[in-house]
ZAKEMAR-283158 format. One record per residue (C-alpha): residue number from 1; x, y, z. Coordinates in nm, 2 decimals, always signed. Layout:
+-----+--------+--------+--------+
!   n !   east !  north !     up !
+-----+--------+--------+--------+
! NUM !      X !      Y !      Z !
...
+-----+--------+--------+--------+
# end
This chain:
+-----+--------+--------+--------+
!   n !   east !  north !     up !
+-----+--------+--------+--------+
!   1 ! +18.11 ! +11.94 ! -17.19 !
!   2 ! +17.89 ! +11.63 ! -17.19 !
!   3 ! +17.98 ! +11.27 ! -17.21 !
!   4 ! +17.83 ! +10.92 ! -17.21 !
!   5 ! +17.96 ! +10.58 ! -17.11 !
!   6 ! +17.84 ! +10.25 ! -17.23 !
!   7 ! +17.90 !  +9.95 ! -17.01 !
!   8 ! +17.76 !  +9.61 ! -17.05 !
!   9 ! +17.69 !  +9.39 ! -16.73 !
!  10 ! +17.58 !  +9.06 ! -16.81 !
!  11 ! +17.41 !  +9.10 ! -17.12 !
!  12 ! +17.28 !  +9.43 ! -16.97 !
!  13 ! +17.28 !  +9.78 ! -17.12 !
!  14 ! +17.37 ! +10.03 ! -16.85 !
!  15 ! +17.38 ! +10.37 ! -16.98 !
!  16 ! +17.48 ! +10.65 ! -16.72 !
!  17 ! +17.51 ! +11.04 ! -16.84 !
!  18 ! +17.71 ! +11.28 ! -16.70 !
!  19 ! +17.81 ! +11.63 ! -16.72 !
!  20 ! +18.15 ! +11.82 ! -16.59 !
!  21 ! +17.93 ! +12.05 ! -16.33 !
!  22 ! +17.74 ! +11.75 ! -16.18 !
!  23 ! +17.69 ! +11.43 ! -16.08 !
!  24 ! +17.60 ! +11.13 ! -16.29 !
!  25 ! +17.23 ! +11.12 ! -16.34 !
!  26 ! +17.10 ! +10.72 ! -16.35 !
!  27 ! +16.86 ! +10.60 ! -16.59 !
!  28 ! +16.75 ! +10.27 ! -16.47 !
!  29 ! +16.46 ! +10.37 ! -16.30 !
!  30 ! +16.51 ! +10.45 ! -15.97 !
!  31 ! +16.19 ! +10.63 ! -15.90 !
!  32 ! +16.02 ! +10.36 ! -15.95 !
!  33 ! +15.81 ! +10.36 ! -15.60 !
!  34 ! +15.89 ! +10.02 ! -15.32 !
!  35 ! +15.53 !  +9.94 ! -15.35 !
!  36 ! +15.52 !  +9.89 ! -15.77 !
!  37 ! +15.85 !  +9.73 ! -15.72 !
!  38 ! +15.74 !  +9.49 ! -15.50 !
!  39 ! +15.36 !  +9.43 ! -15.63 !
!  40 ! +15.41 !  +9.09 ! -15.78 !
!  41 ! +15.23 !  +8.79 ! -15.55 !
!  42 ! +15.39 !  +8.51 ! -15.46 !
!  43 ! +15.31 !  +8.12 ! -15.41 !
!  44 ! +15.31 !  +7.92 ! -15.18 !
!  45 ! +15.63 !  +7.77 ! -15.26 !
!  46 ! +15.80 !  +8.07 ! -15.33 !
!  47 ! +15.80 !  +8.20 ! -14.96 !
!  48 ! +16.06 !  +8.21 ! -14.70 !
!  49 ! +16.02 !  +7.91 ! -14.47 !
!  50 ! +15.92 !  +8.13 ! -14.19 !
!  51 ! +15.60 !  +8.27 ! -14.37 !
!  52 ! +15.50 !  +7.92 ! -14.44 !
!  53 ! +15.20 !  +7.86 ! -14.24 !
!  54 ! +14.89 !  +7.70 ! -14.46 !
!  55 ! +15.01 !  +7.54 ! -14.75 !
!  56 ! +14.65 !  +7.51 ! -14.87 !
!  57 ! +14.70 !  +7.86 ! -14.94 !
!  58 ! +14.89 !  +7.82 ! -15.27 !
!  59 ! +14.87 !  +8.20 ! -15.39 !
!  60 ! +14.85 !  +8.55 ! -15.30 !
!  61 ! +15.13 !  +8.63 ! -15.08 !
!  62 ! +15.32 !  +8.95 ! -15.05 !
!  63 ! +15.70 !  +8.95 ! -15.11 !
!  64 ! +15.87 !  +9.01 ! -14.82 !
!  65 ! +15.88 !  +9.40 ! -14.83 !
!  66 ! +16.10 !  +9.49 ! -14.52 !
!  67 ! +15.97 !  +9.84 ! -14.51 !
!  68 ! +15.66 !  +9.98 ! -14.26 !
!  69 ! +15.56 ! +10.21 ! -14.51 !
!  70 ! +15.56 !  +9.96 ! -14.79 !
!  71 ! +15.37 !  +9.69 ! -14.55 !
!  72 ! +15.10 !  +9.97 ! -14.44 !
!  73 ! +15.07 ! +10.05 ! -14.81 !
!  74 ! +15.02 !  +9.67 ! -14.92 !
!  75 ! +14.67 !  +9.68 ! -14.74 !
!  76 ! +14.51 !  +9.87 ! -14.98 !
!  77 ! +14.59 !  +9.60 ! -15.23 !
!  78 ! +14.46 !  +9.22 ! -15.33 !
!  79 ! +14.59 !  +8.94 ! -15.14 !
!  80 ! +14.54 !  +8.69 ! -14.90 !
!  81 ! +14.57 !  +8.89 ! -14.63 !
!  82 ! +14.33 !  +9.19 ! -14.74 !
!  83 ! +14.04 !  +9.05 ! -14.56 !
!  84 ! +14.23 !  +8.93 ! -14.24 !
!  85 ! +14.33 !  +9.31 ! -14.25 !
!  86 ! +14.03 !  +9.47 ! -14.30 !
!  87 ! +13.79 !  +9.35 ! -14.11 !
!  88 ! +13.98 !  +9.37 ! -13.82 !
!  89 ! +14.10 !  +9.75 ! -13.84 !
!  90 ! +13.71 !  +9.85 ! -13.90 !
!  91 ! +13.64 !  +9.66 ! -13.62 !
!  92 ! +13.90 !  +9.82 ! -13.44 !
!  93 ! +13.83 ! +10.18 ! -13.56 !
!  94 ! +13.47 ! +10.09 ! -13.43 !
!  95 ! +13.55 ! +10.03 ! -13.07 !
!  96 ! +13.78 ! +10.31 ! -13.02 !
!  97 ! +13.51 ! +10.50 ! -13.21 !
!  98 ! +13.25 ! +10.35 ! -12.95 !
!  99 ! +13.44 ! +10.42 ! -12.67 !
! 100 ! +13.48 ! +10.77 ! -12.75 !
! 101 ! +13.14 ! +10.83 ! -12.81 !
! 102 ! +13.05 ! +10.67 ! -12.52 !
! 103 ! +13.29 ! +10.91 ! -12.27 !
! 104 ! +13.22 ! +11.23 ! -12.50 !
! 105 ! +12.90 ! +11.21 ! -12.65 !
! 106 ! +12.62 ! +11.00 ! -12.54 !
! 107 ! +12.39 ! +11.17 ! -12.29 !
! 108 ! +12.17 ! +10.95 ! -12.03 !
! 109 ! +11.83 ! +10.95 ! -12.20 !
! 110 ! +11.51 ! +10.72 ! -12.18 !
! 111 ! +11.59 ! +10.47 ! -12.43 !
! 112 ! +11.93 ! +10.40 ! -12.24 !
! 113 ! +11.75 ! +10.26 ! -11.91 !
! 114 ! +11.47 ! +10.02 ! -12.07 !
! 115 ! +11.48 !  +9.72 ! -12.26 !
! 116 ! +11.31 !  +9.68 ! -12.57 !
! 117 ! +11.30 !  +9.35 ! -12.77 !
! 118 ! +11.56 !  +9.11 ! -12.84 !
! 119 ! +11.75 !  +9.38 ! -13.05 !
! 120 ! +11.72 !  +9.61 ! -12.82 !
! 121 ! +12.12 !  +9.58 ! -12.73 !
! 122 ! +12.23 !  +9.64 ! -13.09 !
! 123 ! +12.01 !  +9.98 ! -13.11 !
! 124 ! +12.25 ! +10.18 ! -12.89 !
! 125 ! +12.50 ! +10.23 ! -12.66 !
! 126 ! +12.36 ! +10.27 ! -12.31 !
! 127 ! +12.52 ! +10.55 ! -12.09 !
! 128 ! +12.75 ! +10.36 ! -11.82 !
! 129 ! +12.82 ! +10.66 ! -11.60 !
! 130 ! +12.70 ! +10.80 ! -11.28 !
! 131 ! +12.41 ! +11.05 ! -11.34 !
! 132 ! +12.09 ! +11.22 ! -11.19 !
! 133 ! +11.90 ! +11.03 ! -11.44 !
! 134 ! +12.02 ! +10.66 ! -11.36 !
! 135 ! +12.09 ! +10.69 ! -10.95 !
! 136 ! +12.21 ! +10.34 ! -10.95 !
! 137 ! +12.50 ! +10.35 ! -11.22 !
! 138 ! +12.83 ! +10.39 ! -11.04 !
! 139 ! +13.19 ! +10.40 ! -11.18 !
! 140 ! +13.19 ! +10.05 ! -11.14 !
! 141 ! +12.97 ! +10.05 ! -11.45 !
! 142 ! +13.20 ! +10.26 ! -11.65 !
! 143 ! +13.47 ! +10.04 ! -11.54 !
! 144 ! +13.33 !  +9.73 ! -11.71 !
! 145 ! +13.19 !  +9.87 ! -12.04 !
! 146 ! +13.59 ! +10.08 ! -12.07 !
! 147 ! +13.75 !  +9.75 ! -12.00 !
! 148 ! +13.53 !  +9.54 ! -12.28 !
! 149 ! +13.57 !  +9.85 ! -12.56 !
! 150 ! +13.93 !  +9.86 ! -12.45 !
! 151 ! +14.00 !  +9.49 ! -12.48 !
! 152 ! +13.86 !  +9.47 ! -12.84 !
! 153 ! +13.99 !  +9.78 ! -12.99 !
! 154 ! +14.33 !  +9.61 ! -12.84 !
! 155 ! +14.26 !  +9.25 ! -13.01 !
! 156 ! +14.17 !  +9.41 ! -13.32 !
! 157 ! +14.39 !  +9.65 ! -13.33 !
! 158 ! +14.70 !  +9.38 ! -13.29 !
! 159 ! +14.54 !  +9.16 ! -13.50 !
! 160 ! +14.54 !  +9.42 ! -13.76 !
! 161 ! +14.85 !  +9.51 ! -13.72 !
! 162 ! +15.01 !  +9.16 ! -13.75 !
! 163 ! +14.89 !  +9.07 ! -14.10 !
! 164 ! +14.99 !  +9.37 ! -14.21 !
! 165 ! +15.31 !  +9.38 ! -14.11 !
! 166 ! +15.34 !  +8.95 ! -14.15 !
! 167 ! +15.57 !  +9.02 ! -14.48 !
! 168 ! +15.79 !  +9.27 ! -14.30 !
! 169 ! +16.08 !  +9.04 ! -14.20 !
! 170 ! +16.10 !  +8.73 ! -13.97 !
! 171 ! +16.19 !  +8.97 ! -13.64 !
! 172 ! +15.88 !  +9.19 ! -13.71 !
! 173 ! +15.61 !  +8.91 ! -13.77 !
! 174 ! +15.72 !  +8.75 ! -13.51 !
! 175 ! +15.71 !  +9.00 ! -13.27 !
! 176 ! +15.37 !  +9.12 ! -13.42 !
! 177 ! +15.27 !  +8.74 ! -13.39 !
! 178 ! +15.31 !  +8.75 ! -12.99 !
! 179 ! +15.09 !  +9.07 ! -12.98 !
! 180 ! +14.85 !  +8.89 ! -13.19 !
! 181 ! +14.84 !  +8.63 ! -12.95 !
! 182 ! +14.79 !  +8.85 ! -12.67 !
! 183 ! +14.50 !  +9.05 ! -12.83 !
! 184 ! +14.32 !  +8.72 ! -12.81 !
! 185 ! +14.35 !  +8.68 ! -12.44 !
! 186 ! +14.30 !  +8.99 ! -12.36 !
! 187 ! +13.97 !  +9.01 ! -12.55 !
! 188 ! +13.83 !  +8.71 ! -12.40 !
! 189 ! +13.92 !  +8.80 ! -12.04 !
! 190 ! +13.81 !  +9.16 ! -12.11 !
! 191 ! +13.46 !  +9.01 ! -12.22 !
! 192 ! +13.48 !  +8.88 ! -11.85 !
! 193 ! +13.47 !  +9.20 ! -11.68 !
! 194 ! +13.14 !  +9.33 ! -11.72 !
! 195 ! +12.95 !  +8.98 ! -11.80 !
! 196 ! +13.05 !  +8.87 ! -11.42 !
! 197 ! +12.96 !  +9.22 ! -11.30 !
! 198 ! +12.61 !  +9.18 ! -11.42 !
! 199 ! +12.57 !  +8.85 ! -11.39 !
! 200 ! +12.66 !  +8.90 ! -10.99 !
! 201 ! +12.56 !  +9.19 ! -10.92 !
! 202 ! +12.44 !  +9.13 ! -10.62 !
! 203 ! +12.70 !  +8.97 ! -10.47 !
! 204 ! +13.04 !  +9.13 ! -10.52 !
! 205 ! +13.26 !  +8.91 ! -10.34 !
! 206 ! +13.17 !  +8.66 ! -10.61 !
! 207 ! +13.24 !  +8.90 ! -10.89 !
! 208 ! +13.58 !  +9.00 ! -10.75 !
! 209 ! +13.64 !  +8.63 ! -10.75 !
! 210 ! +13.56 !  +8.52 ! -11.09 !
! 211 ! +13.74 !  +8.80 ! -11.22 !
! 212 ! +14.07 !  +8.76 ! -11.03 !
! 213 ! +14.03 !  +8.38 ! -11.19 !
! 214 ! +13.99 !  +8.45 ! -11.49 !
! 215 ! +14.29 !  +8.67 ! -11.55 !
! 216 ! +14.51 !  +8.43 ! -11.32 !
! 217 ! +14.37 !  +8.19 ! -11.62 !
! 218 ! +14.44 !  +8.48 ! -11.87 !
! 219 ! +14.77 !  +8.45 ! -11.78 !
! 220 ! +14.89 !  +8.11 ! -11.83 !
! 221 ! +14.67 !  +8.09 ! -12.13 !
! 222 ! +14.95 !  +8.41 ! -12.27 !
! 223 ! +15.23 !  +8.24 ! -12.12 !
! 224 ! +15.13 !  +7.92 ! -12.27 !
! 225 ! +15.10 !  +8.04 ! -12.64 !
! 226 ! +15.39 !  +8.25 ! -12.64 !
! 227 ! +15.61 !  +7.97 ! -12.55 !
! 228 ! +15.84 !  +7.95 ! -12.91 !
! 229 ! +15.73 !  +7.61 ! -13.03 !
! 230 ! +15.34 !  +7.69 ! -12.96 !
! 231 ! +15.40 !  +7.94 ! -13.24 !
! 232 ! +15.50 !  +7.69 ! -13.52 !
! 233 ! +15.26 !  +7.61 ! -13.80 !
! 234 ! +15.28 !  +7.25 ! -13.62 !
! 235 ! +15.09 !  +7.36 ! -13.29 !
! 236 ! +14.79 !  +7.54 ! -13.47 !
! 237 ! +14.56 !  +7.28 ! -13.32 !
! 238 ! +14.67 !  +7.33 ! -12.95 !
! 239 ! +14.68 !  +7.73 ! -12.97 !
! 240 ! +14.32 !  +7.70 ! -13.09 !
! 241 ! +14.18 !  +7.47 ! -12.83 !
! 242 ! +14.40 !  +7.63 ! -12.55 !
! 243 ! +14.23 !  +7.97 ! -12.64 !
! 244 ! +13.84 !  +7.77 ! -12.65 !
! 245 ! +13.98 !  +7.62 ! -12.28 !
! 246 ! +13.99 !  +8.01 ! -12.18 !
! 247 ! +13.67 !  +8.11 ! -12.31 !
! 248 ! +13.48 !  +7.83 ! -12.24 !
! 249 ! +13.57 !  +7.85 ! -11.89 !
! 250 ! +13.27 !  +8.09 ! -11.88 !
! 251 ! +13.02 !  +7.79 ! -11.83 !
! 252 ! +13.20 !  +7.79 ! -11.44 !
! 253 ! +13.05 !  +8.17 ! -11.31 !
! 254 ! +12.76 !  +8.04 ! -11.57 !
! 255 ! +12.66 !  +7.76 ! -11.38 !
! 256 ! +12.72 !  +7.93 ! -11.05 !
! 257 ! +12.48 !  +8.22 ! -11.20 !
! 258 ! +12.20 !  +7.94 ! -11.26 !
! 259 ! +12.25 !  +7.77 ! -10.97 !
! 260 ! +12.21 !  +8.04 ! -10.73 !
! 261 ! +11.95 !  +8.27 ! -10.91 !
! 262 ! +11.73 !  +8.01 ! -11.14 !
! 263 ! +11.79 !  +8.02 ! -11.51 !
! 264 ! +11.57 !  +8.30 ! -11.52 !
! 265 ! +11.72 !  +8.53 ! -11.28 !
! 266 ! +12.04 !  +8.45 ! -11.46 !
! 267 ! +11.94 !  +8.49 ! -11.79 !
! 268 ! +11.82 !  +8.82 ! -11.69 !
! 269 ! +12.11 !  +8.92 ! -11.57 !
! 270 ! +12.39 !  +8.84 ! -11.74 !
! 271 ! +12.19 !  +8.81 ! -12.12 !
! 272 ! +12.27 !  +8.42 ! -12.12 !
! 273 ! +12.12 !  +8.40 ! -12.46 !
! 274 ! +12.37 !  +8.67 ! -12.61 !
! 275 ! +12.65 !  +8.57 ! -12.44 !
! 276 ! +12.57 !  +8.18 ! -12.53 !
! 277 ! +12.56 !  +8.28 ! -12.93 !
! 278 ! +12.94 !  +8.50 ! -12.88 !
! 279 ! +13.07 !  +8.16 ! -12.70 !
! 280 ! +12.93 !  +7.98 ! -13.00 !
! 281 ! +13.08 !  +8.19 ! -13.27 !
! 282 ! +13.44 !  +8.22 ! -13.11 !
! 283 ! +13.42 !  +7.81 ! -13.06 !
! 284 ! +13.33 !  +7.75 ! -13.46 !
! 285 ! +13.56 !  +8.03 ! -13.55 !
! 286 ! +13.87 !  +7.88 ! -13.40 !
! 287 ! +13.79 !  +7.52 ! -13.50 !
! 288 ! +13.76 !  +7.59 ! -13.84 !
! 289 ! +14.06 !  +7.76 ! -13.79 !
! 290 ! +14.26 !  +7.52 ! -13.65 !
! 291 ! +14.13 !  +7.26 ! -13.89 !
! 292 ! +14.16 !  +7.49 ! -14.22 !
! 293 ! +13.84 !  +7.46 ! -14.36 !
! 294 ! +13.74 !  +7.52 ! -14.58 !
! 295 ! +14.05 !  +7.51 ! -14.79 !
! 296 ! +14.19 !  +7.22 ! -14.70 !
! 297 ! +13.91 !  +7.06 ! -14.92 !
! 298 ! +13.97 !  +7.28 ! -15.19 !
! 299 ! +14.32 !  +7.37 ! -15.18 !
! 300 ! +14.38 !  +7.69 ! -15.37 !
! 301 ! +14.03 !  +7.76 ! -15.44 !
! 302 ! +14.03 !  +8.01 ! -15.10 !
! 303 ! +14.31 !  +8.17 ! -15.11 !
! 304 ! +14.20 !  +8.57 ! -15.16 !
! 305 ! +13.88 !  +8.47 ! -15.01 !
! 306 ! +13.66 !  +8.29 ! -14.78 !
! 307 ! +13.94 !  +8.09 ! -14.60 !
! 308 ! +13.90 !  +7.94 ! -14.23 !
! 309 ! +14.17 !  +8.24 ! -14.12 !
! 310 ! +13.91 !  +8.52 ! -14.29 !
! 311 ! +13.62 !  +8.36 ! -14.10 !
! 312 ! +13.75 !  +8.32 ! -13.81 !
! 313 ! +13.81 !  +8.71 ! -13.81 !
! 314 ! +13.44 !  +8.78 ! -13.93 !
! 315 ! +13.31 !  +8.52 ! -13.69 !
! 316 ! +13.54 !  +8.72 ! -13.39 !
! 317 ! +13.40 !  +9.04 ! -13.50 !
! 318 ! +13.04 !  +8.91 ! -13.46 !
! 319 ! +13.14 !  +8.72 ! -13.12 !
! 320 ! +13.23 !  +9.05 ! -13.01 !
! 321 ! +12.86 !  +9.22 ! -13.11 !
! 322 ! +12.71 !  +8.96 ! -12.92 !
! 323 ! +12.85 !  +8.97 ! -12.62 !
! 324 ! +12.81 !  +9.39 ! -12.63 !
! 325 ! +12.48 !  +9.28 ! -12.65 !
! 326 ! +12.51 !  +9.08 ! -12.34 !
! 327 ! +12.66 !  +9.36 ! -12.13 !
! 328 ! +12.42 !  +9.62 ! -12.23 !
! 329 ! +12.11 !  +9.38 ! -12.19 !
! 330 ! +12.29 !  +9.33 ! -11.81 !
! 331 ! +12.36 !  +9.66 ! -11.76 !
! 332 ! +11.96 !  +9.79 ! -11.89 !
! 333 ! +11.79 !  +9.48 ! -11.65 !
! 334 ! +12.00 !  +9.61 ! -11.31 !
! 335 ! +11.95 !  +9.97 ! -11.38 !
! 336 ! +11.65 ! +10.00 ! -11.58 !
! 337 ! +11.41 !  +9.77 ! -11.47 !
! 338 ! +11.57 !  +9.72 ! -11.15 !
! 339 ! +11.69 ! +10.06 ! -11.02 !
! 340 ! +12.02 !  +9.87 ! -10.90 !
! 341 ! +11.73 !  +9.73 ! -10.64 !
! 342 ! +11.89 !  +9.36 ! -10.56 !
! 343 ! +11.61 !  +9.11 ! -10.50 !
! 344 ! +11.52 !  +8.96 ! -10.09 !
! 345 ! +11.67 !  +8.65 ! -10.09 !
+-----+--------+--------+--------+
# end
């Protein structure tokens, strides 16, 4: 026997079939996937007042979605967070990818131990491990260059991660906020690791010291941003120039460098050039971060693409080529011009 009942719900048609062996069978849809459900983008003044961050943003926002799967889904979609996303998880998928080939397939070869040319550092990865081939590498080599691949897949990989999963719910994005935060410190004092090795390699007592430093500043500069009002939409300014204070604290075992081996001996060794031009680019990133440009002039002209946030990431991602650059240019001057031979002083 079959039956149908007709019920209205204001205004609404609600028709539900049924049959005496079974359950009632719904015809309003629900198949209809979260994502679909959920596609339509929303102003600026339609958000939640915890997603409000850059109200020169004024379109292209995710609904809150509550769901992993439907947040992880929403990347492959157009909003204002697609860049922010993207270019972040390639540049993610590209250190771990790095590192891996660096512990699994990369053999120590000619081209490794010389320099050639200013692009020289960009041409390959050089092969950080003790070997027959390069006498003077030693673990404390593979140390540095783990530690810098590491450190970015990790600030990549968080940053990723936290614009993804920014329209989740208020607990997630905040808590995916913090790791976003974190990322950032641990990236800059990663950087830190093998610049200072190179850059003293001939005198390790220094090295150990500018590296205990700089995580000791490392530290406060996490504890610092993570404090619960640093996070507000309010203290975007003094986030962004308490993450330049950290990096730009470089100009300290800098200056000693130059002082104590000539600008050339230096340069030499710890690729001042390179590591000058990643110092640049993570400065003018975060500024025109923390002053939103260039949206702020043009509010709602940016808000898919080419906003300070997105070029803040691109500029990160190049930051972080440069200062490979650096390390490898160190690590090819000590070991393949220099043997790991430290010059009479």
């Amino acid at each position: 026997m079959r039956r149908q009942r007709i019920t209205r719900n204001n205004g609404t048609m609600d028709t539900t079939a049924s049959t005496s062996s079974g359950p009632a069978i719904s015809q309003v849809g629900e198949a209809t996937p979260l994502v679909a459900k959920n596609s339509r983008l929303l102003s600026y003044d339609e958000l939640e007042d915890w997603r409000k961050d850059n109200h020169y943003i004024r379109t292209g926002y995710r609904q809150t979605l509550k769901s992993y799967y439907a947040c992880f889904a929403s990347i492959f979609g157009v909003h204002n967070e697609t860049t922010n996303i993207w270019t972040h998880l390639i540049g993610a998928i590209v250190a771990i990818g790095s590192l891996l080939y660096l512990v699994m397939a990369i053999t120590p070869h000619e081209r490794s131990r010389h320099r050639q040319g200013w692009l020289a550092p960009l041409a390959g990865i050089p092969y950080p491990f003790p070997s027959a081939a390069q006498p003077s590498v030693t673990w404390i080599d593979s140390f540095g260059f783990g530690v810098f691949f590491v450190s970015a897949a990790t600030c990549l990989g968080f940053s990723a991660s936290f614009h993804a999963l920014g329209c989740h719910s208020k607990e997630v994005a905040h808590r995916w906020n913090n790791f976003d935060y974190v990322g950032i410190v641990v990236l800059i004092s990663g950087t830190f690791v093998p610049a200072v090795r190179y850059g003293f390699f001939c005198d390790p007592h220094l090295r150990n010291l500018y590296i205990t430093l700089i995580y000791s500043a490392a530290l406060f500069t996490a504890y610092t941003v993570l404090a619960p009002h640093a996070k507000t939409p309010e203290f975007r300014r003094f986030r962004a120039w308490v993450f330049i204070a950290l990096g730009t604290s470089a100009v300290f075992p800098v200056g000693h460098a130059v002082l104590r081996y000539g600008f050339e001996g230096a340069s030499n060794g710890i690729a001042l050039p390179w590591l000058a031009l990643g110092g640049a680019l993570y400065i003018v990133g975060a500024v025109l971060y923390a002053e939103r440009c260039p949206e702020r002039f043009l509010p709602g002209q940016f808000d898919l693409f080419g906003s300070s946030h997105q070029i803040f990431h691109v500029l990160i991602i190049l930051a972080a080529a440069s200062h490979w650059a650096a390390i490898s240019e160190g690590f090819r001057y000590w070991h393949g011009e220099r043997g790991g031979v430290c010059p009479v002083r």
